[in-house]
Every structure is written in C-alpha cells, then in structure tokens.
C-alpha positions in Angstrom: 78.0 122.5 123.1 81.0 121.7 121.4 84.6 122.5 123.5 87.5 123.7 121.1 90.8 123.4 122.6 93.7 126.0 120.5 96.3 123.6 119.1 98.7 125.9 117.3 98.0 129.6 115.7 98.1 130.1 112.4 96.4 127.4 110.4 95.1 125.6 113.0 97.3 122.4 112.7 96.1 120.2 116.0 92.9 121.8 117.3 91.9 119.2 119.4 87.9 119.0 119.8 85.8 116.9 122.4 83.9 113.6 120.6 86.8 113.0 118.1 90.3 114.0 118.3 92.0 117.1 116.2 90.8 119.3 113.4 93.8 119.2 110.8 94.1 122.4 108.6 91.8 122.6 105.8 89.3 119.5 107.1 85.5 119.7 107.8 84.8 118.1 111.3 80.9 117.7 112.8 81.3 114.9 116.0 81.9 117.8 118.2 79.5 120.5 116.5 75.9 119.4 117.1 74.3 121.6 115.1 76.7 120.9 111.4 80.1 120.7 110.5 83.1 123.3 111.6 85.6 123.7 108.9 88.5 123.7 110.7 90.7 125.0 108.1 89.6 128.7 109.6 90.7 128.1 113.1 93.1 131.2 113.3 93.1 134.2 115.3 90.2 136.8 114.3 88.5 134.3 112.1 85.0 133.7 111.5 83.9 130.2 111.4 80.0 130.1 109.9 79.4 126.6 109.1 77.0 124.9 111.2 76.2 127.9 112.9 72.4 129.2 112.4 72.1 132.4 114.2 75.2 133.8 113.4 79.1 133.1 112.4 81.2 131.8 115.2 84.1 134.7 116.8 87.1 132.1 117.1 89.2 135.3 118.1 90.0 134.3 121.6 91.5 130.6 121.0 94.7 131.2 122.8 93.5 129.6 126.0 90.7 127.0 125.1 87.3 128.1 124.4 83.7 126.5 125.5 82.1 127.7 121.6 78.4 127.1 121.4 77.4 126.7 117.4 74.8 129.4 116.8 75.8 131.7 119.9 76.4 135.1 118.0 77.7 136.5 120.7 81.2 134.7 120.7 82.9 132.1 122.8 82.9 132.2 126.4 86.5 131.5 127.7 87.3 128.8 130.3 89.9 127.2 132.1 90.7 125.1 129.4 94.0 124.8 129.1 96.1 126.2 125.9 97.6 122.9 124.9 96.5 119.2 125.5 98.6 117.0 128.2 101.5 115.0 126.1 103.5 112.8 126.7 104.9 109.1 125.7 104.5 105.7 127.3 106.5 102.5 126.4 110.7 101.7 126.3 112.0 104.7 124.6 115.8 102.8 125.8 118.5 102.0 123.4 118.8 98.1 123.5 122.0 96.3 122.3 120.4 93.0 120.7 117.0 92.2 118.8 114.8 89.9 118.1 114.0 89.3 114.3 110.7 90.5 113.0 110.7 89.1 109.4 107.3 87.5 108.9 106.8 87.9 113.2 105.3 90.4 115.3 106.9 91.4 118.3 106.4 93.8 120.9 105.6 94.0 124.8 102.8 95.5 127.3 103.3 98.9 128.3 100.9 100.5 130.6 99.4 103.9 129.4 99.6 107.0 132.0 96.6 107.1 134.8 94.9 110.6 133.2 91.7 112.0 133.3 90.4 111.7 129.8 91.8 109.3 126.6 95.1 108.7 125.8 95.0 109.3 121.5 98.1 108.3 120.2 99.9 110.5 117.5 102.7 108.6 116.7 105.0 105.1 117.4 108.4 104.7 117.2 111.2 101.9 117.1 114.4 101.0 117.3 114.9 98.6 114.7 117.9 96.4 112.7 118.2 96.8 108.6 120.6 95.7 107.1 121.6 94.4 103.5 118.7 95.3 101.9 115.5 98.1 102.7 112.5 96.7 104.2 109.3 97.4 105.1 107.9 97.7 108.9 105.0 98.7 110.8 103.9 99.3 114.1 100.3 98.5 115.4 98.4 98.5 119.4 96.6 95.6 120.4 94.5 95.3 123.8 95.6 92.8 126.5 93.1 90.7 125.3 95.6 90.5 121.9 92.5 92.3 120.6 94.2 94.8 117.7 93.2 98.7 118.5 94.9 100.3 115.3 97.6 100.2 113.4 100.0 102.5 111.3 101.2 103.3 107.7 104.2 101.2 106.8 107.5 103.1 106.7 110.5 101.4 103.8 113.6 101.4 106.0 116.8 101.6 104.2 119.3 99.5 105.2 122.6 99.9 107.1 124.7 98.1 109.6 123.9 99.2 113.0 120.3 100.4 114.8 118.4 103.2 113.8 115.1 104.9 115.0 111.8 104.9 112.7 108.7 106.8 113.4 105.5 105.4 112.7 101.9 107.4 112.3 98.8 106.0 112.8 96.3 105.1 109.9 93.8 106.5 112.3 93.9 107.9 115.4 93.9 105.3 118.0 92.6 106.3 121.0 93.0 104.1 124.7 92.2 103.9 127.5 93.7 105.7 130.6 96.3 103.2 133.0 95.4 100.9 131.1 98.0 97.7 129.4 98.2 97.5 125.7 101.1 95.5 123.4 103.3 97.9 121.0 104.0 95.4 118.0 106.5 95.8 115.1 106.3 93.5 111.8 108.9 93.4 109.0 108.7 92.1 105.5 110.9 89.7 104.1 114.1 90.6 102.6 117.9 89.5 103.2 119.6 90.0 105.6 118.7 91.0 109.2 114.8 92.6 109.9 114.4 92.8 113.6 113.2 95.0 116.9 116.1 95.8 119.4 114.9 95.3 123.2 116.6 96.0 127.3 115.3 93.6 130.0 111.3 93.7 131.1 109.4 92.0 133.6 108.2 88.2 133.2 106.5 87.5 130.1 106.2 91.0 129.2 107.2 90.1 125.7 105.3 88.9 122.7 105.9 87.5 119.6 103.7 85.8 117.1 104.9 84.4 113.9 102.8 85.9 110.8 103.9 86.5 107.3 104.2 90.0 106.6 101.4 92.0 104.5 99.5 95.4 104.5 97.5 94.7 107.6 97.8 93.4 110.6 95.8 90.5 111.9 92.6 91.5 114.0 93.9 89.1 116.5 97.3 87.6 117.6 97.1 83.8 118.0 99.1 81.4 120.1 102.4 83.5 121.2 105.6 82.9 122.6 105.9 84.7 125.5 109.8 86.5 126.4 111.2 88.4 129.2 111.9 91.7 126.7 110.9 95.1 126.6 110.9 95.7 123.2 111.9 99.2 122.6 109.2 100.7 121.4 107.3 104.1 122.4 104.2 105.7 121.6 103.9 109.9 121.5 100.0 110.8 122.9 98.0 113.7 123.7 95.4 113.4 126.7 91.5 114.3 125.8 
C-alpha cells in the first residue's frame, strides 16, 4: 500500500508520497509503490496511471484530498482523511541582521531546532542573508546534525555583487530529510574573491554559533572539525514540508 498525497493539479509538480518524498512532473518513482514504479508525470485529474499495477490501471481521478492508492486495485483509490496539502512551514532566523561575519573560506551558521511534528521534516529550500560586494561570488548552504555530522547540502548559487545585504535562496542537491524537534546547524560557505563574502546575524543564545575555517570547494566536509563557538544567530532559514 502506497499513500499518494495531491500536491498541486495539473502536472503533478509536488505529489508527495510515503517512503521518499515528492513525485516531480515527468519522474518514475517506486519506494512507495511495492509492486513497480508510478510514473508520476500522469498525476492529473482523470488520469490513468498503469505502471506497476498488475490487475488493472490505477483511477488517480479523486487526488484533490489525498488518496490511500493500492497498486493493482482496479477498482480505484479509496479516499481518506489525508489531507490536500502537506504541513509547511520554516524553521531558523528568517531576521534582518545589521552586521556579518565573513564566510570566505569559513563555514558559519547556528543551531536551530526543527518544529515538534508528527512525521519528517524534508527540507525544500535554505535561504540567507548574505554580504557581496566588489566582485560575484560563490555560496552555499548545507545541514549538519548536532553531532557536526553533515545531513545534505545544496547547489551553489553565484551571487552578484553590490553594496548592501541581499537574500539568496538555496535548493537542496537532495532532499534532506530530519528529524522532528530535533537541533541541526544551518551553514553558509563563500568562495574567495575581493572584497567582502560574509553571513549577516541578530543576537542568539550562548554558543549558538559556529564557525569553522575551510577553504571553499564544491562540497562540503562530511564533518566540521574544531570550531569557534559565537553568541550569533546567523540568519539563516530553511522552507520544509512535514511527511
């Protein structure tokens, strides 16, 4: 039994499915289905989904208020009391500091505790308010556990350069997904470029702060080393969806 919760009409973009996150438009996806893979790019109203299905296609008619779909059950989904969109939400410092720390060649960031849900917390997006000026640069944004443990990380953004903050969104490689109430650190990293590369921050709590000097490159360490605790939170935020 796989469970099929309706993201969005239309082409499906964000169907979020039990075992492994969302179908994406146009994408074959299995964890859920035990019996083959269900090609999500069909997930519309009035569609037909066949794949995986051995005694007959799959009504997806009905996805306007979450479906439990059995693959194989001819007869059509059942509806439940799913409900029509996952929980979202963000968790972090979504605040507009007025002084940074640089991030050239260091990691920086802070612990944040993610919401007390029933169900993961899978993160779809990070963002920062970061300083670039003189010349573009490139950043990134990762998770790391408690335990300085990295989770996952994102694609790098190139940040164009001007004289005051500005906000940059980061998405994940891969969706990252943690653990409900649960502490994780929200790093940033900059390359190395002139002038100023660095992650704005308000007050936080006693040592809520990291940073860990490490020259800049594609991917992040698997593990942060000896830090230098602060008493910043960094302003940064993730954007999740509870499953």
């Amino acid at each position: 039994m796989s469970t099929i919760v309706r993201g969005q009409q239309g082409d499906s973009i964000g169907n979020a499915v039990e075992g492994g996150g969302f179908c994406f438009a146009s994408t074959t996806y299995s964890e859920g289905c035990s019996k083959g893979p269900l090609d999500a790019g069909s997930l519309e109203n009035g569609a037909n989904v066949t794949e995986g299905c051995t005694a007959g296609s799959l009504d997806l008619g009905f996805l306007d208020n979450g479906v439990n779909a059995e693959c194989g059950n001819d007869s059509g989904p059942n509806r439940s009391d799913a409900p029509a969109f996952p929980t979202t939400g963000t968790f972090g410092n979504s605040a507009a500091g007025v002084a940074y720390t640089a991030c050239i060649n260091q990691i920086d960031g802070s612990t944040f505790t993610t919401p007390a849900v029933s169900g993961s917390v899978w993160v779809t997006g990070i963002h920062a308010l970061v300083q670039c000026d003189t010349a573009n640069k490139t950043f990134n944004a990762a998770i790391y556990t408690s335990a300085k443990v990295i989770v996952g990380q994102c694609n790098a953004v190139t940040v164009s350069y001007q004289s005051g903050s500005q906000s940059v969104m980061f998405t994940p490689t891969n969706a990252i997904q943690l653990a409900s109430n649960t502490t994780y650190i929200l790093v940033i990293w900059c390359s190395s470029a002139s002038g100023n590369g660095g992650l704005y921050y308000t007050a936080g709590n006693t040592n809520q702060g990291y940073t860990y000097a490490s020259t800049y490159s594609g991917s992040f360490p698997s593990n942060l080393g000896t830090i230098t605790f602060n008493n910043n939170s960094y302003c940064v935020y993730a954007d999740y969806y509870v499953f």
